[in-house]
C-alpha atoms as one frame of an Amber mdcrd trajectory, in Angstrom:
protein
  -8.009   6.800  10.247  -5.244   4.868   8.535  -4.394   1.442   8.895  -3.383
  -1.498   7.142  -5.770  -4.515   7.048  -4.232  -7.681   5.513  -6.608 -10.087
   4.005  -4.221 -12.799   2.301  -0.796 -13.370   2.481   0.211 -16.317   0.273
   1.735 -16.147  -3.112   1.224 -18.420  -6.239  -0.524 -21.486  -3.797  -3.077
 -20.658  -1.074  -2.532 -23.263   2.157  -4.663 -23.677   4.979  -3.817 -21.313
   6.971  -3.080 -18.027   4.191  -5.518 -16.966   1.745  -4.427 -15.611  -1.327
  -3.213 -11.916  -1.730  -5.211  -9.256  -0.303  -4.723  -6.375   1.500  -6.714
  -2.674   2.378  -5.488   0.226   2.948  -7.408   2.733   5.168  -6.354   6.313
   4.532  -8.299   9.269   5.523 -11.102   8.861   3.551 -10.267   6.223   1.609
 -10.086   2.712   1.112  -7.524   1.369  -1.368  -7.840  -2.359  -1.912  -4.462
  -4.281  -3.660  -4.163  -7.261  -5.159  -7.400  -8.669  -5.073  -6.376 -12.768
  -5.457  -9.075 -15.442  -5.193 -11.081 -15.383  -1.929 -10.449 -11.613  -1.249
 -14.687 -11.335  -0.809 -15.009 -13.587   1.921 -11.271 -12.559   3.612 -13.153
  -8.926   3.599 -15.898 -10.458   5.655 -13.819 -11.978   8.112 -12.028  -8.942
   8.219 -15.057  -6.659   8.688 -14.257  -4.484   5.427 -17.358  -3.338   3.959
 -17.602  -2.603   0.222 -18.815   0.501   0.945 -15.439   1.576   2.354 -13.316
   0.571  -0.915 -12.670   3.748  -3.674  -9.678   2.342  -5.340  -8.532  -0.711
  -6.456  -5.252  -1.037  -7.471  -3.663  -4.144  -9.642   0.217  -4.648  -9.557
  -0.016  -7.250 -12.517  -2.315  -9.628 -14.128  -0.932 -12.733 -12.826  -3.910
 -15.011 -11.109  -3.452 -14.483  -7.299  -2.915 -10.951  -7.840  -6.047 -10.342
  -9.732  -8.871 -13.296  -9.788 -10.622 -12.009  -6.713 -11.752  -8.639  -8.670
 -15.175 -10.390 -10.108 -16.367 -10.969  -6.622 -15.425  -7.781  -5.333 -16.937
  -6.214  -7.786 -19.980  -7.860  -7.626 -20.295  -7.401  -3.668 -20.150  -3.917
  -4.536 -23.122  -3.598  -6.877 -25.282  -6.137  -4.668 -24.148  -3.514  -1.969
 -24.978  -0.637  -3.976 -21.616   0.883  -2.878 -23.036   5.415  -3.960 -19.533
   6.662  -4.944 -17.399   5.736  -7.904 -14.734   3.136  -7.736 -11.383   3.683
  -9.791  -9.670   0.679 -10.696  -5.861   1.131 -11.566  -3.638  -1.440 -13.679
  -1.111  -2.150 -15.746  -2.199  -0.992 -19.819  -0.781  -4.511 -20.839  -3.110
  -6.464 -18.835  -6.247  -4.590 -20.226  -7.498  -7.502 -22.230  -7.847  -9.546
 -18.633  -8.879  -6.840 -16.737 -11.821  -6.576 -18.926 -12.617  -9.908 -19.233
 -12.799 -10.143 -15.247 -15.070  -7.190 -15.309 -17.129  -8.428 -18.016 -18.196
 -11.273 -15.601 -18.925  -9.467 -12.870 -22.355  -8.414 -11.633 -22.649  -4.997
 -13.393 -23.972  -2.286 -10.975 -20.748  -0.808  -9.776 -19.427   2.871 -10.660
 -16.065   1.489 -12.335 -13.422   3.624 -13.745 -10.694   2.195 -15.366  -7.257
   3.869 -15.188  -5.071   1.809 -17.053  -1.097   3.350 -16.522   2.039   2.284
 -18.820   4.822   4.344 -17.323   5.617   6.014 -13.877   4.224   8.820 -12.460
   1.204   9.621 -10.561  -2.349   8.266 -11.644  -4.536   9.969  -8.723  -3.798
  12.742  -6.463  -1.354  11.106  -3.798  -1.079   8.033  -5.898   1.645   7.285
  -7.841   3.733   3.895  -9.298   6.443   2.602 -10.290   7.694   0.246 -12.750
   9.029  -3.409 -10.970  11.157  -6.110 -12.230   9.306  -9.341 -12.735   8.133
 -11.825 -15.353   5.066  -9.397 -17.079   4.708  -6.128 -16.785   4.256  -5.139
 -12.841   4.228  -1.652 -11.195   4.570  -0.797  -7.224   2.184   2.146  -5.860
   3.167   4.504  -3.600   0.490   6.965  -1.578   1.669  10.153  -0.123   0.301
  13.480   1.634   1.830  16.665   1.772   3.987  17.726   3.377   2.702  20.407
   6.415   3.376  22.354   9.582   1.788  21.591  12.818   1.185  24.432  14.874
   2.220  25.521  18.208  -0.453  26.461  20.703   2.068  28.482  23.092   3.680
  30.263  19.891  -0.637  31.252  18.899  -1.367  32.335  22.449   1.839  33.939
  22.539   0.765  36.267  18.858  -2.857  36.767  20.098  -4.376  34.310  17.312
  -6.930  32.316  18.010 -10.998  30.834  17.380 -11.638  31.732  12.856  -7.920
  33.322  12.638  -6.122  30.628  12.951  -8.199  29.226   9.822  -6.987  32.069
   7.944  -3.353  32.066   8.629  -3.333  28.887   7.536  -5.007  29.429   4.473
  -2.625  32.765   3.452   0.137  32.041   5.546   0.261  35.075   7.168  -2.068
  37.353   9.309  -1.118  40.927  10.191   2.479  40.704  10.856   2.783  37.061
  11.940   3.650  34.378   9.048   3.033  30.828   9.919   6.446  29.717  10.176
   6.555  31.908  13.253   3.919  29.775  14.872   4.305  26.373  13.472   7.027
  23.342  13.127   7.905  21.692   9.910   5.352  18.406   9.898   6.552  15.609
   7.143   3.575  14.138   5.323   2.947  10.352   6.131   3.225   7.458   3.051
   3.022   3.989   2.289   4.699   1.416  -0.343   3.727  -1.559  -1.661   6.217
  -3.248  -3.707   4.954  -6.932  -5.107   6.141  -9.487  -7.129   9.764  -7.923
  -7.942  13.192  -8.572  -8.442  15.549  -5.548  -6.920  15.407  -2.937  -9.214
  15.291   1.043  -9.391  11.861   1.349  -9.250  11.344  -0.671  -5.589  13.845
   1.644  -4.135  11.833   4.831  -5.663   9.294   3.268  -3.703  10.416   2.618
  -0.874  12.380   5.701  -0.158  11.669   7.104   3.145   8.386   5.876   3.512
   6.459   5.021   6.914   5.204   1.568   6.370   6.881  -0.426   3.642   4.868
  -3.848   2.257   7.174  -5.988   0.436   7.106  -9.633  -1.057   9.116 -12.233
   0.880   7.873 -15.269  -1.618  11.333 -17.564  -0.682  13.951 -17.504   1.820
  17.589 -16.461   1.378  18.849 -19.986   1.205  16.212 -19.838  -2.180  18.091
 -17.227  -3.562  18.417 -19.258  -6.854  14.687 -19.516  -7.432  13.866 -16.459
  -6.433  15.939 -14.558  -9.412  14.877 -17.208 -12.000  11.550 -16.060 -10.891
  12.276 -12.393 -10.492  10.658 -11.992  -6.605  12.716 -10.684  -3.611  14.027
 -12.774  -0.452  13.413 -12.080   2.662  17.006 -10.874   2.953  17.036  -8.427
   0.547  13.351  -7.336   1.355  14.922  -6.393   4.586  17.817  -4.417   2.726
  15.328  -2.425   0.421  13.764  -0.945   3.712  17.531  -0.735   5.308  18.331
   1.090   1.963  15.134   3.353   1.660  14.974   4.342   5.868  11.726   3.109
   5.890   9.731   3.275   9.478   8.271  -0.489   9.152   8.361  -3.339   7.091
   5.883  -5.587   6.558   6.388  -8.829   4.730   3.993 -11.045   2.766   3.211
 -13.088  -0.697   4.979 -15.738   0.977   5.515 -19.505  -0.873   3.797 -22.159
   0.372   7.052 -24.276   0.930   7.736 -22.561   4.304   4.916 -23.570   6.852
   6.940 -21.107   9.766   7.851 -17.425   8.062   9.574 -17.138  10.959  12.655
 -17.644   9.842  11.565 -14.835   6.819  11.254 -12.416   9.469  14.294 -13.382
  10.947  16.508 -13.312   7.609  14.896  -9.824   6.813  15.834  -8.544  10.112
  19.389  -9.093   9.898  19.247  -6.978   6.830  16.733  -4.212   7.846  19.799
  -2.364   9.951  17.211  -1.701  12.823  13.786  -1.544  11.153  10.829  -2.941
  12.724   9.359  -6.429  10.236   6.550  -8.059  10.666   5.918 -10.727   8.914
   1.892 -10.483   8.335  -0.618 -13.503   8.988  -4.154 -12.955   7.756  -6.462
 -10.679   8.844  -3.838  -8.871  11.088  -4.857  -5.347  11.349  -1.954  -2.876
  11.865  -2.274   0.728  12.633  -0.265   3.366  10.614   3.093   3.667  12.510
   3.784   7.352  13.815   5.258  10.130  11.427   9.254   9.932  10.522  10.893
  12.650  12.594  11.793  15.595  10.073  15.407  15.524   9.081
């Protein structure tokens, strides 16, 4: 299964109707959780995330509503006595908070930390990016392989079938069919999520080409002034990054708490997106994985 659960969606400033950040992704067979801000324990409740169903929890930066959820999480999880171990990635320059919000959770949990200070990948199918903000901040990107799908008329066809079509996928070939001869080209799905950011290099890196893009729409495009003395992105050029990167979907969130209706957000991001579906995300919307990008 993969989907995209969102459990908060405001930025610096919670309001009555959006929690602070928060957000799961459900891949396969695992469960990354992002951003854990304040509240993120009880949004997972009312979302119907389990615990159990997190492996990976992954910090863009150390700022408060980006991080201050992670005791309670933690703690859930050893009162849950969640069996497998749980690997926490972050930025290396925010290892003196990190620790000091572990320190204070309920111990119990199987915690690995994976601090990272550069890009590059930090798990298989995991990998960040360096962003553009006030401290230190990286993006994360998940990816699968690349594959083929096969053909069922093209197997029939070259007498393979039952245990041998295990094998020719495992060697690539079986007696004198290869499996290009029975398969299509199938591109691997992936995901983005690009936070608290002013356009840079690494967004775009990103971004590029993914399925679902999550991106930070913290002010309008009439606050373009605040929004670079604060380094995040409008809703304009949030729609631009996934215009720029041919993304499938965007999905915008982290919003201020000056704008009671993101509607305009959505609206501003559209005009930019040159096509791409946006959503602007309320809490607890739950939003399957959009199909694959045809192959070029």
């Amino acid at each position: 299964m993969r989907e995209f659960v969102v459990l908060g969606t405001a930025s610096q400033v919670p309001t009555r109707t959006r929690n602070h950040n928060g957000y799961v992704l459900h891949w396969d067979g695992e469960g990354l959780l992002f951003d854990p801000g304040e509240g993120t324990q009880r949004q997972m409740i009312q979302a119907g995330v389990s615990a159990r169903q997190i492996t990976r929890i992954c910090i863009t930066h150390v700022h408060g509503d980006h991080c201050l959820g992670l005791p309670g999480v933690l703690s859930r999880m050893a009162l849950d006595r969640v069996p497998h171990p749980v690997h926490l990635h972050y930025p290396a320059s925010g290892e003196d908070m990190i620790r000091a919000l572990v320190a204070v959770a309920s111990p119990g949990a199987d915690l690995r930390l994976h601090p990272h200070g550069g890009a590059g990948a930090v798990a298989p199918g995991l990998e960040v990016r360096p962003l553009l903000h006030r401290i230190e901040t990286y993006g994360y990107r998940v990816a699968e392989r690349d594959g083929r799908s096969l053909l069922p008329d093209r197997l029939a066809a070259a007498g393979i079938a039952g245990p041998d079509i295990s094998l020719l996928q495992q060697d690539g070939k079986l007696g004198g069919v290869r499996l290009e001869d029975v398969s299509v080209p199938r591109p691997g799905q992936s995901f983005a999520f690009v936070m608290d950011t002013a356009p840079c290099a690494g967004a775009e890196e990103l971004a590029e080409g993914v399925d679902l893009l999550v991106a930070e729409s913290t002010f309008s495009d009439d606050d373009g002034e605040l929004a670079a003395q604060y380094r995040h992105l409008t809703a304009g050029q949030s729609g631009a990054l996934a215009a720029t990167a041919h993304a499938g979907m965007l999905i915008l969130t982290h919003f201020s708490s000056r704008y009671t209706d993101v509607g305009l957000l959505a609206e501003q991001a559209r005009a930019r997106s040159g096509g791409i579906p946006v959503l602007a995300a309320n809490d607890l919307d739950r939003i399957p994985f959009p199909k694959r990008q045809r192959w070029p």
